[in-house]
Biopython code that builds the backbone (N, CA, C, O; Angstrom):
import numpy as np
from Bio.PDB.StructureBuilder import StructureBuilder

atoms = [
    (1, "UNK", "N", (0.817, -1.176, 0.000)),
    (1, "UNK", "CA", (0.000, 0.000, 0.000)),
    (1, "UNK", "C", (0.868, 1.249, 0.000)),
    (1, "UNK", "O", (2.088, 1.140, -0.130)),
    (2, "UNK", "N", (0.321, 2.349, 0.132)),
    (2, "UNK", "CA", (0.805, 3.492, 0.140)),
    (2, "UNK", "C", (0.187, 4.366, 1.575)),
    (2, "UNK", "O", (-0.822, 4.125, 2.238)),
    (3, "UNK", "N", (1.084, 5.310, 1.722)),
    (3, "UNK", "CA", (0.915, 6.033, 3.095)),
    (3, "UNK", "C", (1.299, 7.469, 2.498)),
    (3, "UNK", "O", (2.408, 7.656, 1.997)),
    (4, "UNK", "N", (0.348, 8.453, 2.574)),
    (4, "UNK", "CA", (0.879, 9.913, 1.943)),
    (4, "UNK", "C", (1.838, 9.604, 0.715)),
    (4, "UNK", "O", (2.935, 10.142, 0.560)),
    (5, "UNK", "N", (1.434, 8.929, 0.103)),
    (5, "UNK", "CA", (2.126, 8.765, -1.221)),
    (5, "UNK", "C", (3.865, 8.332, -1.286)),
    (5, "UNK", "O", (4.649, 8.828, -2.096)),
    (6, "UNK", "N", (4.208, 7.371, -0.306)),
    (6, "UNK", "CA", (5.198, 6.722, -0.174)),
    (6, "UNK", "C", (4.571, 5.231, -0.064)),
    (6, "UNK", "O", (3.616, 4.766, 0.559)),
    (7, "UNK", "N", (5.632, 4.639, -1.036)),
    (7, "UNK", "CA", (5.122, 3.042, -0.977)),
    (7, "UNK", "C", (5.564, 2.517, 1.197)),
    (7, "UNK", "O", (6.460, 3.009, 1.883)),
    (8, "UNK", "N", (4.609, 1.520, 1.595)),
    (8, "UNK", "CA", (4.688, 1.253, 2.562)),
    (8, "UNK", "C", (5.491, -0.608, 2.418)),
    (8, "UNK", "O", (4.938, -1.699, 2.287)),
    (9, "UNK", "N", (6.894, -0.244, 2.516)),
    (9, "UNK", "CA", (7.837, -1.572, 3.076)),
    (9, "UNK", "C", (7.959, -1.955, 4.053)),
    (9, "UNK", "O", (7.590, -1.087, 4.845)),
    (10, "UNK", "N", (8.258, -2.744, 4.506)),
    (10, "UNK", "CA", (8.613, -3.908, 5.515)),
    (10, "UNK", "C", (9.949, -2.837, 6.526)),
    (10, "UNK", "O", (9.958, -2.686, 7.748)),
    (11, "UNK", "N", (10.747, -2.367, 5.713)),
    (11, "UNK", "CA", (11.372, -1.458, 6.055)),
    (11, "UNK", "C", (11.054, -0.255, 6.907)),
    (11, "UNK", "O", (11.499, 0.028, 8.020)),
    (12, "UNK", "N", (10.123, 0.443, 6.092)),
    (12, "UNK", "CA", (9.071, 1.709, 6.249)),
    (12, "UNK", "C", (8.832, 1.088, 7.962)),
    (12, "UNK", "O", (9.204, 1.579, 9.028)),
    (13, "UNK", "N", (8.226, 0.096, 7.732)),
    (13, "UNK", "CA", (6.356, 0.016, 8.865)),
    (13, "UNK", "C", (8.243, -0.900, 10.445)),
    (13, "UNK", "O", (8.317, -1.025, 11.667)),
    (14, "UNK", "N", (9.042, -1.161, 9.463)),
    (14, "UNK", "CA", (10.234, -1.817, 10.831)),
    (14, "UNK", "C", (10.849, -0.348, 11.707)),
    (14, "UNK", "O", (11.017, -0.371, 12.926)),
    (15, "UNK", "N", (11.151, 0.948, 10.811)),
    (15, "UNK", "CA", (11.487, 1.955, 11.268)),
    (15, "UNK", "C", (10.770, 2.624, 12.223)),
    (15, "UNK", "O", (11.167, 3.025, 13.318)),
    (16, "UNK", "N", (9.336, 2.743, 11.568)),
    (16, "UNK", "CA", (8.421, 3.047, 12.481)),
    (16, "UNK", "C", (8.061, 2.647, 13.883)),
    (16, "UNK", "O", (7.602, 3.385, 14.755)),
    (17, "UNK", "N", (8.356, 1.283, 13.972)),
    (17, "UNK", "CA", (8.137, 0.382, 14.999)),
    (17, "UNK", "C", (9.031, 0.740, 16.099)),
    (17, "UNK", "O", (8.788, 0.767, 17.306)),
    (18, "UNK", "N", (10.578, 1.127, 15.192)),
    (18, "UNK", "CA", (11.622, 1.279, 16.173)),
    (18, "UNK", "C", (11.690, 2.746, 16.559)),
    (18, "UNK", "O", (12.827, 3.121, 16.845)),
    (19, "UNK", "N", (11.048, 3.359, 16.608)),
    (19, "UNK", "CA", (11.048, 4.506, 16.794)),
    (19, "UNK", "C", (10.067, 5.193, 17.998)),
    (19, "UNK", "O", (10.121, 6.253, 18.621)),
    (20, "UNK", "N", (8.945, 3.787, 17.998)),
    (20, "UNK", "CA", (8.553, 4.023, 19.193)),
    (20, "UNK", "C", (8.884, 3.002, 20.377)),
    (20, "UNK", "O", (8.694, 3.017, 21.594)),
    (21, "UNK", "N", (9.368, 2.258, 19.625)),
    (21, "UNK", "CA", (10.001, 0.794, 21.071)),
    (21, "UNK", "C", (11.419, 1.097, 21.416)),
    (21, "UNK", "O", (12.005, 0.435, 22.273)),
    (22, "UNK", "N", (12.003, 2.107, 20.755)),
    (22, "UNK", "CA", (13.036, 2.479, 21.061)),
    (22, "UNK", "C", (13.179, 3.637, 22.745)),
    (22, "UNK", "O", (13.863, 3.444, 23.750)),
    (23, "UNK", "N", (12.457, 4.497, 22.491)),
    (23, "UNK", "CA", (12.357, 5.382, 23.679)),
    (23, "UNK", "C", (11.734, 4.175, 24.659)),
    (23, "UNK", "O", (12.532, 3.861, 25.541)),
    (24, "UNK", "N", (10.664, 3.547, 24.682)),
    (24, "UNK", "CA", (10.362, 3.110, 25.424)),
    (24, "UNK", "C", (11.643, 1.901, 26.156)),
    (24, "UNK", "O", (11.908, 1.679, 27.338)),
    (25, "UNK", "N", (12.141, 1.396, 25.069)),
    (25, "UNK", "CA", (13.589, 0.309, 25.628)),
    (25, "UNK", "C", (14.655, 1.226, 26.716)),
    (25, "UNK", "O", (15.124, 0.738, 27.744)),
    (26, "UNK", "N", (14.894, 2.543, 26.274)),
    (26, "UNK", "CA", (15.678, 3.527, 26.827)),
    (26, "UNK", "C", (14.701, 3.620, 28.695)),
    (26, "UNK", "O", (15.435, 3.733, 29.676)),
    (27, "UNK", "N", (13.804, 3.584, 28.827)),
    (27, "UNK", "CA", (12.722, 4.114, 30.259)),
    (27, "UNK", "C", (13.110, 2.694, 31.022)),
    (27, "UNK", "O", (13.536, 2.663, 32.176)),
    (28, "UNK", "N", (12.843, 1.234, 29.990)),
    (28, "UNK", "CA", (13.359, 0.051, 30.878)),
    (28, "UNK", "C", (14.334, 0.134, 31.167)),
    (28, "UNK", "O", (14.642, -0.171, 32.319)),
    (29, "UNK", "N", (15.415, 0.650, 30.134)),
    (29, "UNK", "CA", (17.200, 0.899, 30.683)),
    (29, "UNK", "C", (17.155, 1.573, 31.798)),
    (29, "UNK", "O", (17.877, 1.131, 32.692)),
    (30, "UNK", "N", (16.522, 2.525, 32.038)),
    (30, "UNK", "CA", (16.921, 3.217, 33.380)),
    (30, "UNK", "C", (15.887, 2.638, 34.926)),
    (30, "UNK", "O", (16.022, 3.047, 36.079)),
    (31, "UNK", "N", (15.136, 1.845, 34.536)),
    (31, "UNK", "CA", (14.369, 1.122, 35.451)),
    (31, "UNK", "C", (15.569, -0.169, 35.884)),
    (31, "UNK", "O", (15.740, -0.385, 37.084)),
    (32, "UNK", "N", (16.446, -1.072, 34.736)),
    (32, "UNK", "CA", (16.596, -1.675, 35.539)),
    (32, "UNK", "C", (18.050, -2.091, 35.796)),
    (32, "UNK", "O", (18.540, -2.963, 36.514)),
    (33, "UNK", "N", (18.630, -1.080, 34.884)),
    (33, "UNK", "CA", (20.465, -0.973, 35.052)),
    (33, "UNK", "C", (20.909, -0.202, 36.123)),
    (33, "UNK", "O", (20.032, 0.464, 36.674)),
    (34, "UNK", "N", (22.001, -0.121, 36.548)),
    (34, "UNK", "CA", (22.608, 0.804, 37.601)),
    (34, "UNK", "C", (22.506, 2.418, 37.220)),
    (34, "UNK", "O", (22.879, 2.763, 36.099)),
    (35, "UNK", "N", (22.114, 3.181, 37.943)),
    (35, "UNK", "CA", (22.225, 4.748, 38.011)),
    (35, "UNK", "C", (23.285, 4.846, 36.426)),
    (35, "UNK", "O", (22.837, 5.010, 35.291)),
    (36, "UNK", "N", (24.399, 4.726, 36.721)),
    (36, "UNK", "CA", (25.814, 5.017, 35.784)),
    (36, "UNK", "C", (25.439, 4.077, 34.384)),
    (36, "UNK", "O", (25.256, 4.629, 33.299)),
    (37, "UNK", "N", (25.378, 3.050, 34.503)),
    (37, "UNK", "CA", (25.389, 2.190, 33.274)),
    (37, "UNK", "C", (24.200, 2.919, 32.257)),
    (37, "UNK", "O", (24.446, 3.423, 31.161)),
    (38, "UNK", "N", (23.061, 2.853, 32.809)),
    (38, "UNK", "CA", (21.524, 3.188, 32.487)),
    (38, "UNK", "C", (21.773, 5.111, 31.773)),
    (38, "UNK", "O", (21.179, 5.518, 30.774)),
    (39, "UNK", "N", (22.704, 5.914, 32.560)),
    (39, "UNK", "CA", (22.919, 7.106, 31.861)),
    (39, "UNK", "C", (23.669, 6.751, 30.813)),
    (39, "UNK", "O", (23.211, 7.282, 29.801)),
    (40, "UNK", "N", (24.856, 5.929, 30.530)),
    (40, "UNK", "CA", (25.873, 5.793, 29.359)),
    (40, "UNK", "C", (24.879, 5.433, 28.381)),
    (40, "UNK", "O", (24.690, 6.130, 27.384)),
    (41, "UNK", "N", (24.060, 4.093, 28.682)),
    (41, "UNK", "CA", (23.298, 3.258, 27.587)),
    (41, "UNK", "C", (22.081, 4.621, 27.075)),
    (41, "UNK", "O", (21.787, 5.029, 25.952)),
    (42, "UNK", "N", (21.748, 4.909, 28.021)),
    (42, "UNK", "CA", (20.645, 6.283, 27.354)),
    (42, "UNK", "C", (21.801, 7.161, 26.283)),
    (42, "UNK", "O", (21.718, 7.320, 25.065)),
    (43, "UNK", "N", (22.431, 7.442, 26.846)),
    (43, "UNK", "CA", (23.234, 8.505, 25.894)),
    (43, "UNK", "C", (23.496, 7.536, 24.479)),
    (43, "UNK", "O", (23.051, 7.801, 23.362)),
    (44, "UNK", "N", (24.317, 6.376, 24.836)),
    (44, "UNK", "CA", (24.462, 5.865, 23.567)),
    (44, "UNK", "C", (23.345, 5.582, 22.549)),
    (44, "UNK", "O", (23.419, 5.543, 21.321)),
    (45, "UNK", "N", (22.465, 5.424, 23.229)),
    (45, "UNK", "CA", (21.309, 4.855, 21.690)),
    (45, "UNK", "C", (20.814, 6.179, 21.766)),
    (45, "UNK", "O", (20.798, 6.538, 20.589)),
    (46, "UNK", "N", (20.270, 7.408, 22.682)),
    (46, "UNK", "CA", (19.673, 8.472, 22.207)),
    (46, "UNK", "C", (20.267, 9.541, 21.749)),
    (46, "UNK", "O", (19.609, 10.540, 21.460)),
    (47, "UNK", "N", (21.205, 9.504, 21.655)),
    (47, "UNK", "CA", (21.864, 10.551, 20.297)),
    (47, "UNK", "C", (21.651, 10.234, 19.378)),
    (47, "UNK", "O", (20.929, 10.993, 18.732)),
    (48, "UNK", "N", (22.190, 8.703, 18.567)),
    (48, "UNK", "CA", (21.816, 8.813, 17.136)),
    (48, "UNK", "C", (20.061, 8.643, 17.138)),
    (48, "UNK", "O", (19.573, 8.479, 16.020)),
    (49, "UNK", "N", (19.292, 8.666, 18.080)),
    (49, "UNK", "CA", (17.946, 8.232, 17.313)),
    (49, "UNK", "C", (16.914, 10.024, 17.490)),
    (49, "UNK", "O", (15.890, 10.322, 16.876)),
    (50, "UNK", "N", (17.977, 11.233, 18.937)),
    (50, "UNK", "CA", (17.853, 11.849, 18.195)),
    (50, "UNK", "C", (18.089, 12.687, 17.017)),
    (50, "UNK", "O", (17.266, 13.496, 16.587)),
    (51, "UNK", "N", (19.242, 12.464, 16.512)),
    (51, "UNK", "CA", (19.842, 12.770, 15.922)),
    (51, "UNK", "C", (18.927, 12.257, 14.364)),
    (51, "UNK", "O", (18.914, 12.892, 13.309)),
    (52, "UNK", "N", (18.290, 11.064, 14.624)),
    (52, "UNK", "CA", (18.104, 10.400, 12.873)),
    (52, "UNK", "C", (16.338, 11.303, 12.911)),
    (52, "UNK", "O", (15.785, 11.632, 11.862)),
    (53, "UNK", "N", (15.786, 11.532, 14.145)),
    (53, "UNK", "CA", (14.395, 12.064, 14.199)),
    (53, "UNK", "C", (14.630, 13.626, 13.583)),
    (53, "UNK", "O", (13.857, 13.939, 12.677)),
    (54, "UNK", "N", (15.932, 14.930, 14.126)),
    (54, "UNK", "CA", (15.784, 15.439, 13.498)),
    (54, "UNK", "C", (16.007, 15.172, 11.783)),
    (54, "UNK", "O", (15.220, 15.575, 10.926)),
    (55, "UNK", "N", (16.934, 14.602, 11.585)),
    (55, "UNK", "CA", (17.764, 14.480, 9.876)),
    (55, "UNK", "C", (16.056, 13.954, 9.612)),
    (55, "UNK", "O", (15.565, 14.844, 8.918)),
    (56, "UNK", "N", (15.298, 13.191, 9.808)),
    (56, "UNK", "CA", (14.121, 12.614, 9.263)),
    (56, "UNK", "C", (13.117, 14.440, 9.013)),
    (56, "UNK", "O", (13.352, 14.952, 7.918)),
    (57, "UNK", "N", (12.423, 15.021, 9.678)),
    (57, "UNK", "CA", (11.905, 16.610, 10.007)),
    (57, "UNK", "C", (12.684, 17.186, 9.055)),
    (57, "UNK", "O", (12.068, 17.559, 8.056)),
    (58, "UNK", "N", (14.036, 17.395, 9.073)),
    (58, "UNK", "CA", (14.638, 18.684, 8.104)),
    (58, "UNK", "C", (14.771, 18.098, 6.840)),
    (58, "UNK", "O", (14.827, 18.828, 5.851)),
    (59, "UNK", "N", (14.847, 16.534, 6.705)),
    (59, "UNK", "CA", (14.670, 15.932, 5.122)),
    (59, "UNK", "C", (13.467, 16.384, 4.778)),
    (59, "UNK", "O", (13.381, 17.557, 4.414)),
    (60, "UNK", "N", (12.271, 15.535, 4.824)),
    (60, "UNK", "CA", (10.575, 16.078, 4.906)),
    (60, "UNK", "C", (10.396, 17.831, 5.008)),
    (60, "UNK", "O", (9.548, 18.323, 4.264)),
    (61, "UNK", "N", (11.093, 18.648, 5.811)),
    (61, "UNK", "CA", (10.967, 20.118, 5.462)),
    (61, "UNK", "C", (11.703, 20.753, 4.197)),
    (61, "UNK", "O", (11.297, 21.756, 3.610)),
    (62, "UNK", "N", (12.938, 19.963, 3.835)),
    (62, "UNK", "CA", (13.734, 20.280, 1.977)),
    (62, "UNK", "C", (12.694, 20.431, 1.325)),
    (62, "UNK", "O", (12.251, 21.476, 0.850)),
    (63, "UNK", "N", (12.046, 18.840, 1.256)),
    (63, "UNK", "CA", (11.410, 18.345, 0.038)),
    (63, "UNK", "C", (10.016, 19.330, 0.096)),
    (63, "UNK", "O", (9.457, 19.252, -0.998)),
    (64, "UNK", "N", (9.233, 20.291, 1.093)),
    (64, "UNK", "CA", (8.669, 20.987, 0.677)),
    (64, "UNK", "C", (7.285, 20.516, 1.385)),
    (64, "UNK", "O", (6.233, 21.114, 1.157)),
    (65, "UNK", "N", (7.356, 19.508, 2.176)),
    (65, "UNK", "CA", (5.957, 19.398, 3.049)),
    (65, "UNK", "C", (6.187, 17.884, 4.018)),
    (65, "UNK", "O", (6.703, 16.805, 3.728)),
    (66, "UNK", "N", (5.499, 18.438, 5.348)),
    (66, "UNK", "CA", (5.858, 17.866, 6.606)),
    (66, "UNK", "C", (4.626, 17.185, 6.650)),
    (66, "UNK", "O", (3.471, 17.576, 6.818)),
    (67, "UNK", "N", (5.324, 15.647, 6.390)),
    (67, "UNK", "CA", (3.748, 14.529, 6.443)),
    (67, "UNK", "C", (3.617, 14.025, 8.046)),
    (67, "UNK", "O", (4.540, 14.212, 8.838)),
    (68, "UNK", "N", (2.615, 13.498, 8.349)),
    (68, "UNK", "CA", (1.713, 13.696, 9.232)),
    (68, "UNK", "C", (2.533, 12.415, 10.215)),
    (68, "UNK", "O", (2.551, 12.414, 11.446)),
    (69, "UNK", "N", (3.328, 11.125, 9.114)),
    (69, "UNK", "CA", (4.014, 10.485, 9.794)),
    (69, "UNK", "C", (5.438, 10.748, 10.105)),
    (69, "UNK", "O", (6.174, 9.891, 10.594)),
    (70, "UNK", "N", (5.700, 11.602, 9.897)),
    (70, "UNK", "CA", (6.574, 12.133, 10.614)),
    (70, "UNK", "C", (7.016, 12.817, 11.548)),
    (70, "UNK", "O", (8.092, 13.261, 11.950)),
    (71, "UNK", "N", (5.596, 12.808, 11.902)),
    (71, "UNK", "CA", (5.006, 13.138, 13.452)),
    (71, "UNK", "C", (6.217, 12.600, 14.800)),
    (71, "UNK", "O", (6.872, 13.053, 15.738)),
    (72, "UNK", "N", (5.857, 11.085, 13.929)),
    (72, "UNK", "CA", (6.417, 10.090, 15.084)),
    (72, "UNK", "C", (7.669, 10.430, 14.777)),
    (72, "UNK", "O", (7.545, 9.878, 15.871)),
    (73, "UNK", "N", (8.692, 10.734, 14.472)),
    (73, "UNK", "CA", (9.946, 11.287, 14.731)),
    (73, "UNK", "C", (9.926, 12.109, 15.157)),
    (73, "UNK", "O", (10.722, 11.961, 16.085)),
    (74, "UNK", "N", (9.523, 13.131, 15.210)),
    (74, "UNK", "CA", (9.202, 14.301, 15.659)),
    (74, "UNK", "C", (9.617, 14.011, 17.216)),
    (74, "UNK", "O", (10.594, 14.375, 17.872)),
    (75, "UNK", "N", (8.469, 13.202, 17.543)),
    (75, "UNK", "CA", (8.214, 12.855, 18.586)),
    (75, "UNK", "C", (9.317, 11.888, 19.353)),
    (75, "UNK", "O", (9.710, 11.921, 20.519)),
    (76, "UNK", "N", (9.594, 11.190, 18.475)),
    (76, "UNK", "CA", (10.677, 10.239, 19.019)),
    (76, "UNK", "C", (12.112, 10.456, 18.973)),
    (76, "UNK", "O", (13.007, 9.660, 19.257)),
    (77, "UNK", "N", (12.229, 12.215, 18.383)),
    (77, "UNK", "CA", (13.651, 12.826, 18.707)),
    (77, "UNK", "C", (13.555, 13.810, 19.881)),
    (77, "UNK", "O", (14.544, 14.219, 20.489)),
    (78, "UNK", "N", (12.020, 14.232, 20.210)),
    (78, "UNK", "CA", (11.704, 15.317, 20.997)),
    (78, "UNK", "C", (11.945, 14.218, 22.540)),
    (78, "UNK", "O", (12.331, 14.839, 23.530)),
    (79, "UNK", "N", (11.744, 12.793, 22.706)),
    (79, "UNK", "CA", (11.412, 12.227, 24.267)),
    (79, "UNK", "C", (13.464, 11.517, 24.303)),
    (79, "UNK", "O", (14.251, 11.387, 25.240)),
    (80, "UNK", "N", (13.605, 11.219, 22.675)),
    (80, "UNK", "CA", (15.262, 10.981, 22.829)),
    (80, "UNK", "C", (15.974, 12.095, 23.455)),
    (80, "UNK", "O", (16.537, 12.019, 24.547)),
    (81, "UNK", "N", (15.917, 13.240, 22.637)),
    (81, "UNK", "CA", (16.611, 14.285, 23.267)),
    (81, "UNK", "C", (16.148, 14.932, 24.648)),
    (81, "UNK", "O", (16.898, 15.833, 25.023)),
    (82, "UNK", "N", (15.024, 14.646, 25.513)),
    (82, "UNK", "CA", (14.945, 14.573, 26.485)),
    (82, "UNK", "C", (15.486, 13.646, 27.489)),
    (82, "UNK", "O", (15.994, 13.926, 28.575)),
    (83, "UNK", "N", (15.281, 12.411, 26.909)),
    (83, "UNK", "CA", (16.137, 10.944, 27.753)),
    (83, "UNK", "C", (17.650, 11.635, 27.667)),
    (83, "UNK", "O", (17.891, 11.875, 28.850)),
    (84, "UNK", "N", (18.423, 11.937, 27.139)),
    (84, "UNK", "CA", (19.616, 12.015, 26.643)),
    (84, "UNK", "C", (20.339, 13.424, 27.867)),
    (84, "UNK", "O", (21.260, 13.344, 28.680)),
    (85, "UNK", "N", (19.418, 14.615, 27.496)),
    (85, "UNK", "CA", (19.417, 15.724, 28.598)),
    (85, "UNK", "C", (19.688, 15.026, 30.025)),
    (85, "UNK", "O", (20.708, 15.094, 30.711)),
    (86, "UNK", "N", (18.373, 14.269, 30.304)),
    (86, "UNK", "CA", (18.700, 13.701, 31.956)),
    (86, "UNK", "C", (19.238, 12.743, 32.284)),
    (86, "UNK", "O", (18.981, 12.216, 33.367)),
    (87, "UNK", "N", (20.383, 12.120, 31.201)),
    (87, "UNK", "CA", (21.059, 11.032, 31.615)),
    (87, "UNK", "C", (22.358, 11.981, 32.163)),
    (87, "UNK", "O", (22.893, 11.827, 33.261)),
    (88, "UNK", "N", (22.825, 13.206, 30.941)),
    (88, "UNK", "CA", (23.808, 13.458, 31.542)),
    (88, "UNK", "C", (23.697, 14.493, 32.929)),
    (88, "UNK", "O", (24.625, 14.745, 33.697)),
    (89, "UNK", "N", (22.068, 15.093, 33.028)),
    (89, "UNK", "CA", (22.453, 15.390, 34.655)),
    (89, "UNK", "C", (22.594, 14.353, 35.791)),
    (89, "UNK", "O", (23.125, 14.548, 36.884)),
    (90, "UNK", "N", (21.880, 12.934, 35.226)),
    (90, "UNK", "CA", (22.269, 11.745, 36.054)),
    (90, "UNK", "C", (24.289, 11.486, 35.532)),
    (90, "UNK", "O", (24.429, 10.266, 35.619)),
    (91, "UNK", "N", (24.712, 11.673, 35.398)),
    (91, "UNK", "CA", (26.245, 11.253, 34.878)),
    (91, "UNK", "C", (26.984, 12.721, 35.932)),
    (91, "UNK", "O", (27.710, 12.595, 36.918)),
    (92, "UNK", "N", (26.594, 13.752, 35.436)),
    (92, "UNK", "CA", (27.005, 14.958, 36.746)),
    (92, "UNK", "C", (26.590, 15.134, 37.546)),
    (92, "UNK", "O", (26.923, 16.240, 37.972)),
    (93, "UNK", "N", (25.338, 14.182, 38.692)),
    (93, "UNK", "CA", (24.874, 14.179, 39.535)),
    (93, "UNK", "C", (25.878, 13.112, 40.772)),
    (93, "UNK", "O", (26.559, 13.432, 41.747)),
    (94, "UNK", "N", (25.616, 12.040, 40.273)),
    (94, "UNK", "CA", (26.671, 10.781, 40.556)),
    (94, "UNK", "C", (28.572, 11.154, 40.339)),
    (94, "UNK", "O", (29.248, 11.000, 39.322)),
    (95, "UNK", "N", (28.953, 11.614, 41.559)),
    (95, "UNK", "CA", (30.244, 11.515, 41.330)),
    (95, "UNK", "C", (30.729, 9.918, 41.154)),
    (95, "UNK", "O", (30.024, 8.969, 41.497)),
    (96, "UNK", "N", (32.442, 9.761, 40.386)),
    (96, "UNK", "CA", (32.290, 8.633, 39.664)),
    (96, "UNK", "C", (32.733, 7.597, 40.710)),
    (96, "UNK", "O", (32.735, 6.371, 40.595)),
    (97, "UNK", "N", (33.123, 8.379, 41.790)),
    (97, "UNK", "CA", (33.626, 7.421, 43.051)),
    (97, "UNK", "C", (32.089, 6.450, 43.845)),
    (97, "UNK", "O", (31.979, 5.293, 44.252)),
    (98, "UNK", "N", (31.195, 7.526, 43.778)),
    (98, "UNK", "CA", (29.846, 6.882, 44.458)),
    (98, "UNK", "C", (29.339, 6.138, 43.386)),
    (98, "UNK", "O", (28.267, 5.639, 43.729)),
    (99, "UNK", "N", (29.751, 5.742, 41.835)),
    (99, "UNK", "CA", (28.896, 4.892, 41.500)),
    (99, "UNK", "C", (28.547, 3.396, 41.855)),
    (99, "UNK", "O", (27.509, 2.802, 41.566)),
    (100, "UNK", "N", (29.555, 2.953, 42.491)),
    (100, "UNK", "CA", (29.457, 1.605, 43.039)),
    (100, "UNK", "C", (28.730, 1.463, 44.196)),
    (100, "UNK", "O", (28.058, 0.472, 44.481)),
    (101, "UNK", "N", (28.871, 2.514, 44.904)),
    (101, "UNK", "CA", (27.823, 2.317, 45.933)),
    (101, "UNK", "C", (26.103, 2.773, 46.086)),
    (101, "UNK", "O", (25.246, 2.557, 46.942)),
    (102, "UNK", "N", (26.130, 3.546, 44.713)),
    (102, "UNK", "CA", (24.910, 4.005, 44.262)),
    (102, "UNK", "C", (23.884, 2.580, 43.752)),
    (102, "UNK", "O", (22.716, 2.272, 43.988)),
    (103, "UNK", "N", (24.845, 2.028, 43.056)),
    (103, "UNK", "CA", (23.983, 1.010, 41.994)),
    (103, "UNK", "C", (23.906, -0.100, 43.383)),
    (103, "UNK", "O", (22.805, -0.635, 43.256)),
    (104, "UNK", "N", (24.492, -0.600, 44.474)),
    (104, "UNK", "CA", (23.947, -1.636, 45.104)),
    (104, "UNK", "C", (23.347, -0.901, 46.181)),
    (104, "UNK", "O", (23.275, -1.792, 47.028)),
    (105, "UNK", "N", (22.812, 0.251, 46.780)),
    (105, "UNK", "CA", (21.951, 0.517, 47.475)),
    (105, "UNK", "C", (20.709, 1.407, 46.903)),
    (105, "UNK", "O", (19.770, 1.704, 47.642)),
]
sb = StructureBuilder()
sb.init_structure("model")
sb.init_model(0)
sb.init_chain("A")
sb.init_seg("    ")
for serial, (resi, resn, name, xyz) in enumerate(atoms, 1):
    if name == "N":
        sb.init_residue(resn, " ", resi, " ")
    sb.init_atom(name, np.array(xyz, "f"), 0.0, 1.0, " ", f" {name:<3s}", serial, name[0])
structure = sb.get_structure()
């Protein structure tokens, strides 16, 4: 089928998917890793995904009109780049000496 006049792939509808199970994988990371680990792993996957949500918005704004599914990037660079913000005040909150004793109490 088609979606706003882009053919809909296996690809298409897999990106999509990851874009919202992704932030949500990042909320379990910090539910059930240590304080320290849970900020690194946020930082590592939420830069590039916000990073690919904006490049997705300013591609779609070139070409001359902002489709409606691109919402969900939108969205899923706007809660990345929020996850990402409060990992590193969790990373400058935690001096690096208390992380060992942070994560077992």
């Amino acid at each position: 089928g088609q979606m706003e006049g882009q053919p809909v792939t296996t690809g298409l509808a897999l990106l999509n998917a990851a874009m919202v199970g992704l932030p949500l994988a990042l909320a379990a990371v910090t539910l059930f890793l240590p304080p320290r680990a849970s900020a690194i792993t946020n930082l590592v996957v939420g830069v590039p995904l916000g990073a690919f949500g904006l490049f997705a918005i300013v591609t779609e704004l070139a070409e001359g009109a902002l489709h409606a599914h691109v919402t969900l990037a939108a969205l899923a660079a706007a809660i990345a780049w929020l996850i990402v913000g409060l990992s590193i005040a969790e990373l400058r909150r935690l001096p690096h000496g208390d992380a060992a004793s942070a994560s077992v109490g």
